[in-house]
KEDOVO-650425 format. One record per residue (C-alpha): y, x, z; residue number from 1; residue in one letter. Coordinates in steps of 0.2 Angstrom, whole numbers, always signed. Last residue first. Example, Ala and Ser with C-alpha at 12.3 -4.5 7.8 and 13.67 -1.06 7.14 Angstrom:
<recs>
REC north  east    up seq type
REC    -5   +68   +36   2    s
REC   -22   +62   +39   1    a
</recs>
This chain:
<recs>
REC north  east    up seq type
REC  +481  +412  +587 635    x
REC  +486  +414  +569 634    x
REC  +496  +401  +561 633    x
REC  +487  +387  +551 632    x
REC  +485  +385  +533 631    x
REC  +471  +398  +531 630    x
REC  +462  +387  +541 629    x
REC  +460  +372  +532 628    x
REC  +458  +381  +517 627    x
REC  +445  +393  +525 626    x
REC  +435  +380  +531 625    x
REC  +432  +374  +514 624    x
REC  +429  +387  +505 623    x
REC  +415  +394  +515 622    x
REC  +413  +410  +507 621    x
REC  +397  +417  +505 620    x
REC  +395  +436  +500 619    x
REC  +376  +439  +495 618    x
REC  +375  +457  +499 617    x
REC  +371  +460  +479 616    x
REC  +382  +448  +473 615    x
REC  +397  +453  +482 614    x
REC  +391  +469  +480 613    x
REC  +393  +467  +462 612    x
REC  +412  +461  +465 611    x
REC  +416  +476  +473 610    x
REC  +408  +487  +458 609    x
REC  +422  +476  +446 608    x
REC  +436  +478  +457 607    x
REC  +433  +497  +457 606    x
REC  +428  +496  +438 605    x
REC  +449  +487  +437 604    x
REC  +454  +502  +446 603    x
REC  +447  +515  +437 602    x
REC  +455  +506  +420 601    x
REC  +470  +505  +429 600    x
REC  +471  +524  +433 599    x
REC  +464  +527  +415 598    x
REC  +481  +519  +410 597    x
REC  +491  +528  +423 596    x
REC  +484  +543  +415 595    x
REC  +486  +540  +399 594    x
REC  +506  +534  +402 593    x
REC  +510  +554  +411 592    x
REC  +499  +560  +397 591    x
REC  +509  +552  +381 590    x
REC  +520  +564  +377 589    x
REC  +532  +559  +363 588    x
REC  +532  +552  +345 587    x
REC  +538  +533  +343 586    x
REC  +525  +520  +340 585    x
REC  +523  +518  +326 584    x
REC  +534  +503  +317 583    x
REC  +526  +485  +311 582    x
REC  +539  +476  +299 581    x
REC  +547  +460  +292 580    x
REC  +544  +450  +308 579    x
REC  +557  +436  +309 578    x
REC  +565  +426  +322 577    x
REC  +571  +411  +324 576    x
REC  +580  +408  +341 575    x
REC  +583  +393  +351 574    x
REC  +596  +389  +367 573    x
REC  +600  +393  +384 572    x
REC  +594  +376  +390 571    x
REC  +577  +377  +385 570    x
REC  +576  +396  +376 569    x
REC  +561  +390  +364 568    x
REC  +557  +402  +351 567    x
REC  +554  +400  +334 566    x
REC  +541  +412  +324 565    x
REC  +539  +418  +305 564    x
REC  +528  +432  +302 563    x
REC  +536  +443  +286 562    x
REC  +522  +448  +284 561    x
REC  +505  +446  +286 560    x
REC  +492  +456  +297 559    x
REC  +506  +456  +309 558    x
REC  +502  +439  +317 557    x
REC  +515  +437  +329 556    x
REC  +513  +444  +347 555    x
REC  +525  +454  +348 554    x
REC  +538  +444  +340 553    x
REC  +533  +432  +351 552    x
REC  +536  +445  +368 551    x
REC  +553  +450  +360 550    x
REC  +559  +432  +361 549    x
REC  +552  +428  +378 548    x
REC  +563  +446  +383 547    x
REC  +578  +439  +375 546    x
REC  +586  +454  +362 545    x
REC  +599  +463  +370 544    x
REC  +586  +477  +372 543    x
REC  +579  +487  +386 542    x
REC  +563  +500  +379 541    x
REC  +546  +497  +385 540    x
REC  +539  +481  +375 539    x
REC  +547  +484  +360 538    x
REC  +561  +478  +345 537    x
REC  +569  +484  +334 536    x
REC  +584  +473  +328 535    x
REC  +593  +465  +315 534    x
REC  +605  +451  +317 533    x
REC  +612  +438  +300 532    x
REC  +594  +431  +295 531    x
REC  +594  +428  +278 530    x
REC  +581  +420  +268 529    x
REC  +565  +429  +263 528    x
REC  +552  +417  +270 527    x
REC  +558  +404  +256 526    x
REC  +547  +387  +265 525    x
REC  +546  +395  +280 524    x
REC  +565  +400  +282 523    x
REC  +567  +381  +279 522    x
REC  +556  +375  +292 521    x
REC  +565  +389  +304 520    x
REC  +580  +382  +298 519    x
REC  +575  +364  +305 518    x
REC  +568  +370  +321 517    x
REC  +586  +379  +326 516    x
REC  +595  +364  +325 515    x
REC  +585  +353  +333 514    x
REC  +583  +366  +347 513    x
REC  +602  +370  +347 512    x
REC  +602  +351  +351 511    x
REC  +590  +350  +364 510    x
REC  +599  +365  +374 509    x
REC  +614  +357  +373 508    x
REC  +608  +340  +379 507    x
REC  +600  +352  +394 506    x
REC  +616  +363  +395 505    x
REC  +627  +346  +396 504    x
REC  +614  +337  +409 503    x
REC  +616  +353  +421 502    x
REC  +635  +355  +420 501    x
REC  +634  +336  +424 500    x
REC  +623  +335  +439 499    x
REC  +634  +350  +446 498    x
REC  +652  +341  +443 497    x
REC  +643  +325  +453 496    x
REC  +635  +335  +465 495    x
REC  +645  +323  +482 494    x
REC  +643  +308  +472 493    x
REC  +628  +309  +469 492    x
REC  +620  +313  +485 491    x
REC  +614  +327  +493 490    x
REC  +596  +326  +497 489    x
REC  +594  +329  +515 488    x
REC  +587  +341  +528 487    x
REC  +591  +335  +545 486    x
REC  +610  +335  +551 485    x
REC  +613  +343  +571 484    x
REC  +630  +343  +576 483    x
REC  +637  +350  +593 482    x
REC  +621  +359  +598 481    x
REC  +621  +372  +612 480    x
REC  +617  +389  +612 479    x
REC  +609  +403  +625 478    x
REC  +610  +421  +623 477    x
REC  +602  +437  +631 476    x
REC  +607  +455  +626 475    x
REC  +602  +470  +637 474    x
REC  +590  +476  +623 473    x
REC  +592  +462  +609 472    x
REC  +589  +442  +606 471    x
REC  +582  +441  +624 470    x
REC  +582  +420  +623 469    x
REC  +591  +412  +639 468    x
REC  +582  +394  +636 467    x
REC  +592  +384  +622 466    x
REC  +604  +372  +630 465    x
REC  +601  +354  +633 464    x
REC  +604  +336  +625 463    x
REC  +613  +340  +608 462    x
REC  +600  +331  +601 461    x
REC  +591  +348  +593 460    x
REC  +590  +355  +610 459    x
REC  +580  +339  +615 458    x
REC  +570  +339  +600 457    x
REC  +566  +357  +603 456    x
REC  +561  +367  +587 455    x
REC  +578  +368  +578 454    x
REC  +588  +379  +591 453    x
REC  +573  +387  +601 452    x
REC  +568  +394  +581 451    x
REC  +585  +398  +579 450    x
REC  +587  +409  +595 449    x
REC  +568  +416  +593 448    x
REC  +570  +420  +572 447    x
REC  +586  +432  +580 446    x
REC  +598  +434  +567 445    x
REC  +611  +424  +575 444    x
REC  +611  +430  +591 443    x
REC  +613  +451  +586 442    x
REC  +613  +455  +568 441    x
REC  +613  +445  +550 440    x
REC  +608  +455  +534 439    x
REC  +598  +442  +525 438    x
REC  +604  +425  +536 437    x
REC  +592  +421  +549 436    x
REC  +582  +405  +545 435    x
REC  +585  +387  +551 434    x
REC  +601  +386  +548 433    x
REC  +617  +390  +556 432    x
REC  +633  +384  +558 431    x
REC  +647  +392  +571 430    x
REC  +654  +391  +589 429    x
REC  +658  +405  +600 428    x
REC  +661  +405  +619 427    x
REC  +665  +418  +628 426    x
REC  +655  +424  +642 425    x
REC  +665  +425  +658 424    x
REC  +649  +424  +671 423    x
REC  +651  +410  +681 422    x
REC  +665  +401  +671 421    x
REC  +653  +401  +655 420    x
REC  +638  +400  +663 419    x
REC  +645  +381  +671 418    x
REC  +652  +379  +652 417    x
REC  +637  +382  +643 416    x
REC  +632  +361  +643 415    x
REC  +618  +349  +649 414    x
REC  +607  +362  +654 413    x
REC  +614  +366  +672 412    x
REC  +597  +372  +678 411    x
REC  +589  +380  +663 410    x
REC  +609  +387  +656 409    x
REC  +610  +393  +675 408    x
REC  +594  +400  +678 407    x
REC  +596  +412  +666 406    x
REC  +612  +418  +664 405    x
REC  +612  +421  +685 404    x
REC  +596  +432  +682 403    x
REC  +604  +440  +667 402    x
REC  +619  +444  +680 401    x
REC  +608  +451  +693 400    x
REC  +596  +464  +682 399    x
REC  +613  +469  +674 398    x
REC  +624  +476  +687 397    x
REC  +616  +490  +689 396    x
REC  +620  +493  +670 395    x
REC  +639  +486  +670 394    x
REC  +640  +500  +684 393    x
REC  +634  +515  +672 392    x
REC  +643  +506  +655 391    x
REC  +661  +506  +666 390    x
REC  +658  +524  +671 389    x
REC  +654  +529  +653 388    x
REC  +667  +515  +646 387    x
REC  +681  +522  +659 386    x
REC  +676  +541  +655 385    x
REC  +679  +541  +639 384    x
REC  +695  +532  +640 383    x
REC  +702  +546  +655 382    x
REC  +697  +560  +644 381    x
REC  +712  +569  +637 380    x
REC  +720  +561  +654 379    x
REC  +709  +572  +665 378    x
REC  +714  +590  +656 377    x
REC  +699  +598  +645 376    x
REC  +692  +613  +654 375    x
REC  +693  +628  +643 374    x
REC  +680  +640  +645 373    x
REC  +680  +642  +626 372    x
REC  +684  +660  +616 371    x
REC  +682  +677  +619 370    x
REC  +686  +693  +610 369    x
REC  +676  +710  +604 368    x
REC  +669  +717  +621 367    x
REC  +663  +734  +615 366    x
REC  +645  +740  +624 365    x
REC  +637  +756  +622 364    x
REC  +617  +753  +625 363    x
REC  +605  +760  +631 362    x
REC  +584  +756  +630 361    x
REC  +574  +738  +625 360    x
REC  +570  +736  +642 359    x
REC  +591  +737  +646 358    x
REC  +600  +750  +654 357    x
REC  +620  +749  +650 356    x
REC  +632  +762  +646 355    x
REC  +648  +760  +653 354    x
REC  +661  +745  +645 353    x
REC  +671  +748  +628 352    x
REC  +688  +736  +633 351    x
REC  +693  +725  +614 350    x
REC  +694  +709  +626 349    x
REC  +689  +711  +643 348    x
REC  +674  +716  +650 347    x
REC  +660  +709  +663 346    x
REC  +655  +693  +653 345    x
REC  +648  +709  +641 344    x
REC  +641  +719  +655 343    x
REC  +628  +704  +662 342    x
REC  +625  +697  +646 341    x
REC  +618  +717  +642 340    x
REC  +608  +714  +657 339    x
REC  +601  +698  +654 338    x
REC  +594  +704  +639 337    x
REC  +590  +693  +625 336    x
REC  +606  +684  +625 335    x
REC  +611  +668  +625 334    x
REC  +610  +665  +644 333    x
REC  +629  +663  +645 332    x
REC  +638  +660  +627 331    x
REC  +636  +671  +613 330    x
REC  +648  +675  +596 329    x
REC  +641  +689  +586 328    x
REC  +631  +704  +590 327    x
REC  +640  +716  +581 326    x
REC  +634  +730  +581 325    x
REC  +641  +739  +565 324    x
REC  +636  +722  +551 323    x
REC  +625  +737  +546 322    x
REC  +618  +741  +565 321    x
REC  +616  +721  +569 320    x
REC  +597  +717  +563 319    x
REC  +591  +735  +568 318    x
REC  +598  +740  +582 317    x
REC  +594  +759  +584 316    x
REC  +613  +762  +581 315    x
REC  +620  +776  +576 314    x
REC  +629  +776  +560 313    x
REC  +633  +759  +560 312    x
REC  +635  +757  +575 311    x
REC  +648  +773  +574 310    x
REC  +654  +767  +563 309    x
REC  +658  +749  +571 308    x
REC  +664  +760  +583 307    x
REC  +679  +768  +576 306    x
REC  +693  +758  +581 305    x
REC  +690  +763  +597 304    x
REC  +693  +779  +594 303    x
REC  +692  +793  +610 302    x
REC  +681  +778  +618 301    x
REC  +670  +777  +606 300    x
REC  +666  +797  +608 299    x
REC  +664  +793  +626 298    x
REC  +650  +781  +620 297    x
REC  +644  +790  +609 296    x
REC  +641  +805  +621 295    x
REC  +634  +794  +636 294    x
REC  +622  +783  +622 293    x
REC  +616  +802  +617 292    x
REC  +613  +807  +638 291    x
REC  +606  +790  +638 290    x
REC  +592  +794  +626 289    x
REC  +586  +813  +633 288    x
REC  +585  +806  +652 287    x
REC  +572  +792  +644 286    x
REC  +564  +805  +635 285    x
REC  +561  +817  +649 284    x
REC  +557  +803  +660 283    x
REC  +540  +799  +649 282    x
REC  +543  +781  +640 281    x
REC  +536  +764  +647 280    x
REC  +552  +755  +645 279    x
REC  +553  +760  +628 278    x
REC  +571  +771  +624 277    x
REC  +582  +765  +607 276    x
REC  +598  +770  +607 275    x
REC  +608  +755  +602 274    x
REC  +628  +751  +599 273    x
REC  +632  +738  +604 272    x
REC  +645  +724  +596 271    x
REC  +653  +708  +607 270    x
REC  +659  +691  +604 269    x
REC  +660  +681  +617 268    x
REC  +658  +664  +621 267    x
REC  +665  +651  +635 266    x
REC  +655  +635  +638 265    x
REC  +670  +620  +635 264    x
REC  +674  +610  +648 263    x
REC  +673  +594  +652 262    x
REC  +654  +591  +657 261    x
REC  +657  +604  +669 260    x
REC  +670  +592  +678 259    x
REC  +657  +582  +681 258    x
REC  +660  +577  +700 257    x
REC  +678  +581  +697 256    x
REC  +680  +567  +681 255    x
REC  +672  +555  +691 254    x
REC  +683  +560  +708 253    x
REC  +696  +557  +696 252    x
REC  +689  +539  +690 251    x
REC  +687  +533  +706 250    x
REC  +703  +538  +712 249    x
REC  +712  +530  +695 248    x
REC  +702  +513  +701 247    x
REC  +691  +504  +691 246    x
REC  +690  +486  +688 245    x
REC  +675  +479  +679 244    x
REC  +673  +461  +669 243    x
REC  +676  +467  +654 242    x
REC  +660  +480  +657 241    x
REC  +651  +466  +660 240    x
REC  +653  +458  +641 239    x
REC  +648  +473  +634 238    x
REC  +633  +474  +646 237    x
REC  +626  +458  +637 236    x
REC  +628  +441  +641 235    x
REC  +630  +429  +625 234    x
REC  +637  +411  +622 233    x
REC  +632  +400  +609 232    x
REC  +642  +385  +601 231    x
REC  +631  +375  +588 230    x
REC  +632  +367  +573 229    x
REC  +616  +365  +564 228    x
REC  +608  +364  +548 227    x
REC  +591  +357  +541 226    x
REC  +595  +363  +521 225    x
REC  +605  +352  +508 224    x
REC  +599  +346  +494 223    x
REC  +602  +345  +474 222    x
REC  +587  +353  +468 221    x
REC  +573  +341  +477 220    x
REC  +583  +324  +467 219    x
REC  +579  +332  +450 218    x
REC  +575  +313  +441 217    x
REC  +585  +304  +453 216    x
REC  +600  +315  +449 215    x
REC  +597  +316  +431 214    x
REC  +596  +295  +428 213    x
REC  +611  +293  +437 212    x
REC  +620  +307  +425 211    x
REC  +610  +298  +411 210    x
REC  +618  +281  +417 209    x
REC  +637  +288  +420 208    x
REC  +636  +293  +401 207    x
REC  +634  +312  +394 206    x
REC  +649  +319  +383 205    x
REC  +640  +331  +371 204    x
REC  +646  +339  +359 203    x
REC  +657  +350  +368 202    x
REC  +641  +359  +372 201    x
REC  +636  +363  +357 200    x
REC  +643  +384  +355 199    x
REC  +634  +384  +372 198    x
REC  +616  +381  +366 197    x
REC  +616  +398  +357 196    x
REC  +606  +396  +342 195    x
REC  +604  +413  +337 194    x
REC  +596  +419  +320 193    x
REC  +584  +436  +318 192    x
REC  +579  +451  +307 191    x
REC  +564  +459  +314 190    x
REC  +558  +479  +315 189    x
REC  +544  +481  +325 188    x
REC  +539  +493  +337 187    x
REC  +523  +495  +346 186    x
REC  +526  +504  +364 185    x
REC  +509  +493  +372 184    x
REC  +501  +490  +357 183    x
REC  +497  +507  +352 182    x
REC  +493  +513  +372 181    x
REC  +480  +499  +372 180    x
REC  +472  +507  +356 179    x
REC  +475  +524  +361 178    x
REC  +467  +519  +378 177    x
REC  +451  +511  +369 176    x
REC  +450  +526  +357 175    x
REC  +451  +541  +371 174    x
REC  +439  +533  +381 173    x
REC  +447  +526  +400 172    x
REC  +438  +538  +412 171    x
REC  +436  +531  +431 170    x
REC  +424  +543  +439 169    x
REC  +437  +544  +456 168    x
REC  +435  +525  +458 167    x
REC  +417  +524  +455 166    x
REC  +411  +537  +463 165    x
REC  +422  +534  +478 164    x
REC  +417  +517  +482 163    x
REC  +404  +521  +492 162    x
REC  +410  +535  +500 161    x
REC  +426  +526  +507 160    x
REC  +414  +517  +517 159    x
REC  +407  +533  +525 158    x
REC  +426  +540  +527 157    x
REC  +429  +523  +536 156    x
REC  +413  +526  +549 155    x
REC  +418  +542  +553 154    x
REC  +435  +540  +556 153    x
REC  +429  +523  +567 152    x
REC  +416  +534  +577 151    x
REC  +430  +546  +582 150    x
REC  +443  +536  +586 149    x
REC  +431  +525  +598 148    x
REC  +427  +541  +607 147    x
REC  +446  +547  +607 146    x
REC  +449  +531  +617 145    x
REC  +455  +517  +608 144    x
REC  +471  +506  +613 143    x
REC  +482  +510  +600 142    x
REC  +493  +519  +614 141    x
REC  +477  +528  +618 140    x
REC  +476  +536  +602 139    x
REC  +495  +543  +602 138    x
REC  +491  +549  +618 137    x
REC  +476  +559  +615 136    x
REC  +485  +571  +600 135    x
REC  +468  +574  +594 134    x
REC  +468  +593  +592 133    x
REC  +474  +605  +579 132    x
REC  +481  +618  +589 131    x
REC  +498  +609  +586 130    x
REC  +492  +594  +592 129    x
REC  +487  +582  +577 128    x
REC  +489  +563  +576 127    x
REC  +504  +564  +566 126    x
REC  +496  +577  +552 125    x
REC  +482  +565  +547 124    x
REC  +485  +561  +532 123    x
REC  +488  +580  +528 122    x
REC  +471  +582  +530 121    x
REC  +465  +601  +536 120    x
REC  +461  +597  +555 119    x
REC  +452  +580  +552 118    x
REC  +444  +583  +536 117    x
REC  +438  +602  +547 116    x
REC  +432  +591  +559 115    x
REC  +422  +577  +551 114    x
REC  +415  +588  +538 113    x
REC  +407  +597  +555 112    x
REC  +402  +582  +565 111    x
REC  +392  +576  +549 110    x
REC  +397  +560  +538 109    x
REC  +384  +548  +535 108    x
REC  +379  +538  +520 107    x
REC  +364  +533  +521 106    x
REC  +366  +517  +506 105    x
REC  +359  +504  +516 104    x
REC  +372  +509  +529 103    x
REC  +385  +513  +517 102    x
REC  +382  +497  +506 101    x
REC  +384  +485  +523 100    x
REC  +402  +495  +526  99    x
REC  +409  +494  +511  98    x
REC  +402  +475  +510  97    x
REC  +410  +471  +527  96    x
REC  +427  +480  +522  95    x
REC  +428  +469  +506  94    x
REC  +424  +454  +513  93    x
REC  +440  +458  +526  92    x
REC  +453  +465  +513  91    x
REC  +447  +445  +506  90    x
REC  +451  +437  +521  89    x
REC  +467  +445  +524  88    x
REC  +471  +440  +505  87    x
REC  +469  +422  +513  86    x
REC  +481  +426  +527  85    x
REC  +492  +433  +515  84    x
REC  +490  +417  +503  83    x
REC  +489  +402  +517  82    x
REC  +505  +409  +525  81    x
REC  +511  +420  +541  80    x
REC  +519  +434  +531  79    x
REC  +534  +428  +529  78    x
REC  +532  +426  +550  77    x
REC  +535  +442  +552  76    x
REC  +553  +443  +549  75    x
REC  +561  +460  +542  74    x
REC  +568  +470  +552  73    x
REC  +555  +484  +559  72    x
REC  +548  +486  +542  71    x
REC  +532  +499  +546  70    x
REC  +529  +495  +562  69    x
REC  +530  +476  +560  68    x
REC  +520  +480  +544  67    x
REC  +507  +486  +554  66    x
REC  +507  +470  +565  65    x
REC  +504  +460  +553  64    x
REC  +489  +468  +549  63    x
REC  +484  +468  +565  62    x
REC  +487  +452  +570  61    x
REC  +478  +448  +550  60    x
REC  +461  +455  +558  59    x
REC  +464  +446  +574  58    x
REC  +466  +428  +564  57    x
REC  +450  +434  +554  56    x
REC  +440  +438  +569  55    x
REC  +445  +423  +577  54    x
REC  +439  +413  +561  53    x
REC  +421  +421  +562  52    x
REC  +415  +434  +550  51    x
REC  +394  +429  +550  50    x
REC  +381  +443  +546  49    x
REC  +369  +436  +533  48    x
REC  +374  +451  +521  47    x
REC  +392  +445  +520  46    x
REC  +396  +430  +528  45    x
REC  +411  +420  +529  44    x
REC  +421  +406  +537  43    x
REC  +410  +405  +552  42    x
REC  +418  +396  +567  41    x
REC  +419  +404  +582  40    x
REC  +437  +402  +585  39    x
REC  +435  +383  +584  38    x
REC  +419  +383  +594  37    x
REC  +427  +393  +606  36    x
REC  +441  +382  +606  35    x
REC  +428  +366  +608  34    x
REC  +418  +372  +623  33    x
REC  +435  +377  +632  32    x
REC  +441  +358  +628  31    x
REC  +425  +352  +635  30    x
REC  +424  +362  +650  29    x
REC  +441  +358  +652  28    x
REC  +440  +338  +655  27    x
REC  +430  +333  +671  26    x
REC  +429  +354  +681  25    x
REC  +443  +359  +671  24    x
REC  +454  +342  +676  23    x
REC  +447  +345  +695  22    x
REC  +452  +365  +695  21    x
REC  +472  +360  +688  20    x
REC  +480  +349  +702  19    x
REC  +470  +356  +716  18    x
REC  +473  +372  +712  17    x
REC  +491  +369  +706  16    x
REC  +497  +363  +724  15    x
REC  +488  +379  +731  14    x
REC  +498  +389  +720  13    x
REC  +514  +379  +727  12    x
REC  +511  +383  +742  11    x
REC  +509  +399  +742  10    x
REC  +524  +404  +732   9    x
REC  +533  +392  +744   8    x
REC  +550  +405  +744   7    x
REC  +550  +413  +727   6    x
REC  +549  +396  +718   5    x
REC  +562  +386  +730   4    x
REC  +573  +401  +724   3    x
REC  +570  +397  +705   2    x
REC  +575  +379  +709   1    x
</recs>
């Protein structure tokens, strides 16, 4: 089919002319009409200037996109709801009313600010050459031009002016933070009973009706998800490589033609002795310097084992005249001097070379050892270089075999056997749902695979294959469905030992309720009964104590104690607790916490101003247009 494609490319163009030009010329014009209008409409305004819907689908692209970069794993489409997209909205408003207060406001920024924020900004590092230009093609690859960069830095500093003195002015007064800090790290000092609904459970034998009764009742938690058998096959250059037969010649002339990449650089260690003479010096000074380097080096020569010494006695050098010369291990075109490399690939181990000119002066050279220069033997890399060579040919081999994959699960679609016998992919079978499991690589944790799996009714029948979906680089995959079971509530009979876990706890619950009600209207009539646990209790620190139970003895009345309170577990139980005793909070520094108070406090005035230029710039949101569409996907 594909190849009757390729070959009337013309005619099959002029075929869809005259199928496609009369329905726009009768029909289209309409249904363009109508998408504009659709993307045109205005779900807000913000100082009588309209945000249309398709700038609010392309607003939260580009948010969504972000976090693409930012989180390459995770699934996109989370984000894809009536709450993000309606939080899009609102990031929107906001920008319009930032930006409407800076023009009627003046606030400008000047070339100059604008530069040295640019160059001196640590947010801005990643788009900076290291001369402190704009790197150009990281701008371009966002699709702006370094114009378009420019006037959109300068237009969000100008909005972040607006806001800035009232988000950086924030200052929570010492008595209102004191105050809030008091009540956040409060402690209070309570006696308490536990009526753990467990210790009533065997009390409880529930009836074939009230299980009945349970399950109709919670029928949404007891189902099962939309699910799928399917067998999958996948094409990728592992599966290639299987199918390649190498040769031993091919492989040796392999291992011939790179025979460099095999063997290890050979090194040498050397030490020099230095006398220093600049390449510009006066001859008399020149002759004066290597006639020293020619008397040291004969001196080295009487005791080799002397001529660290003598570096170190000697030596012009520097950095290696105290470690005496030595210039430490050095493969070809590691040294400074090609010269000096020249005289030290020239000796052999522990032989003092002639003296040797260089731009930096002379130098008295002793070859220390030398290591590398092996070449590894062929059967010490015979694997390696069967999956190199095996990868190079499975990769020109490629482009033809996910043609073949293609065309044949589209053209024989009725089972993955014919791509299966073409290309020797193996088959796997397994059950999937409609989501990628957390964690889950390669086929199965590809959204497009599952998504082609559950979204065609004819896949879903067990009719066709899934189109060759690109799951990974070089990976393509196709899957067929065996079994295909809806979403279901499961029945009875098949949740039976849940339904009845569950109806216990609840009766158990009820009745460590009951129980724990009546001794808090006895404790209420003699407040000063005992309780058998003591605790203290606060917000910040961890505690065994139930967090609902620490947040109503928190909030008790404190004015009069002992405070009284009974708190309702549902099917883990009922505590009684009493408040006998407010304790300060406990001694220690408090900056860190006052700070992130007044930064809450700046906040919530930042919210505050926000919501003033609402009013200010008369910010109208039509609310119905935006529920209808922030239920649906982004164009």
């Amino acid at each position: 089919m594909f190849e009757f494609v390729r070959t009337h490319t013309k005619l099959l163009q002029f075929v869809l002319v005259l199928l496609i030009f009369p329905s726009f010329v009768f029909f289209g014009i309409q249904g363009y009409s109508g998408f504009n209008d659709a993307g045109n409409a205005t779900v807000a305004k913000v100082d009588g200037k309209a945000i249309t819907k398709a700038e609010w689908d392309q607003a939260h692209q580009r948010q969504v996109e972000r976090l693409r970069r930012q989180l390459p794993n995770i699934d996109v489409k989370l984000f894809d709801n009536p709450a993000t997209r309606r939080e899009t909205l609102d990031n929107l408003i906001n920008e319009r009313l930032l930006l409407a207060a800076s023009h009627k406001q003046n606030l400008t920024v000047g070339d100059e600010r604008l530069r040295r924020m640019f160059q001196e900004d640590p947010q801005f590092a990643g788009l900076r050459n290291p001369d402190g230009t704009l790197n150009q093609a990281i701008v371009q690859a966002q699709g702006m031009s370094s114009e378009m960069f420019v006037a959109q830095l300068r237009q969000e500093i100008a909005m972040q002016q607006v806001l800035r003195g009232v988000s950086q002015s924030g200052m929570a007064p010492a008595a209102v933070a004191s105050s809030a800090l008091d009540a956040l790290f409060q402690r209070r000092s309570i006696a308490m009973q536990r009526f753990d609904a467990k210790n009533y459970a065997a009390k409880v034998t529930p009836t074939d009706a009230e299980l009945e009764a349970y399950h109709k009742a919670h029928e949404s938690e007891f189902s099962a998800p939309e699910q799928a058998t399917i067998e999958y096959v996948v094409l990728d250059l592992d599966t290639l490589k299987k199918g390649i037969t190498l040769g031993d010649k091919d492989l040796r002339d392999y291992y011939e033609q790179n025979k460099a990449r095999y063997t290890a650089a050979e090194e040498r260690r050397a030490r020099h002795i230095l006398i220093a003479a600049d390449k510009d010096a006066k001859d008399d000074a020149k002759k004066k310097a290597k006639a020293r380097a020619e008397g040291l080096l004969a001196e080295a020569r009487k005791g080799p084992a002397s001529f660290a010494e003598l570096a170190k006695k000697n030596s012009d050098d520097s950095g290696s005249a105290p470690q005496g010369g030595d210039l430490d291990w050095s493969a070809r075109g590691g040294m400074a001097a090609k010269a000096l490399e020249d005289a030290v690939f020239a000796l052999k181990p522990g032989e003092i070379g002639p003296v040797v000119e260089t731009e930096f002066g002379y130098h008295v050279v002793k070859l220390e050892g030398t290591r590398g220069g092996q070449t590894k033997p062929f059967d010490a890399v015979k694997a390696e270089i069967t999956d190199e060579v095996s990868k190079q040919q499975a990769s020109k081999k490629w482009g033809e075999a996910a043609e073949q994959f293609t065309n044949t699960v589209y053209e024989q679609p009725e089972s993955l056997q014919p791509v299966i016998d073409k290309l020797k992919v193996e088959k796997r079978t397994t059950t999937v749902l409609r989501r990628p499991a957390p964690g889950v690589t390669g086929a199965l944790g590809s959204a497009k695979l599952l998504d082609a799996v559950f979204g065609n009714d004819n896949v879903r029948s067990g009719k066709n294959n899934t189109d060759a979906i690109e799951v990974g680089p070089n990976q393509l995959a196709s899957a067929h469905v065996i079994k295909y079971q809806a979403a279901r509530t499961l029945p009875l009979a098949e949740v039976r030992d849940r339904v009845r876990e569950r109806v216990i706890a609840a009766r158990a619950g009820e009745l460590a309720r009951k129980e724990g009600e009546a001794r808090l209207a006895q404790l209420k009539a003699a407040p000063s009964g005992e309780l058998p646990e003591k605790a203290t209790v606060s917000r910040q620190e961890r505690s065994a104590v139930p967090p609902q139970v620490i947040d109503a003895v928190l909030r008790a009345d404190a004015d009069k104690l002992p405070a009284l309170v009974g708190v309702d577990l549902g099917d883990l139980g009922y505590v009684v607790a009493r408040v006998d005793a407010v304790l300060p909070r406990e001694a220690g520094d408090d900056a860190p916490v006052r700070q992130q108070y007044g930064q809450a406090w700046s906040s919530a005035e930042t919210r505050a101003y926000l919501d003033a230029l609402k009013a200010r710039y008369k910010a109208d949101i039509r609310a119905e247009r935006v529920a209808a569409a922030a239920s649906e996907p982004a164009r």
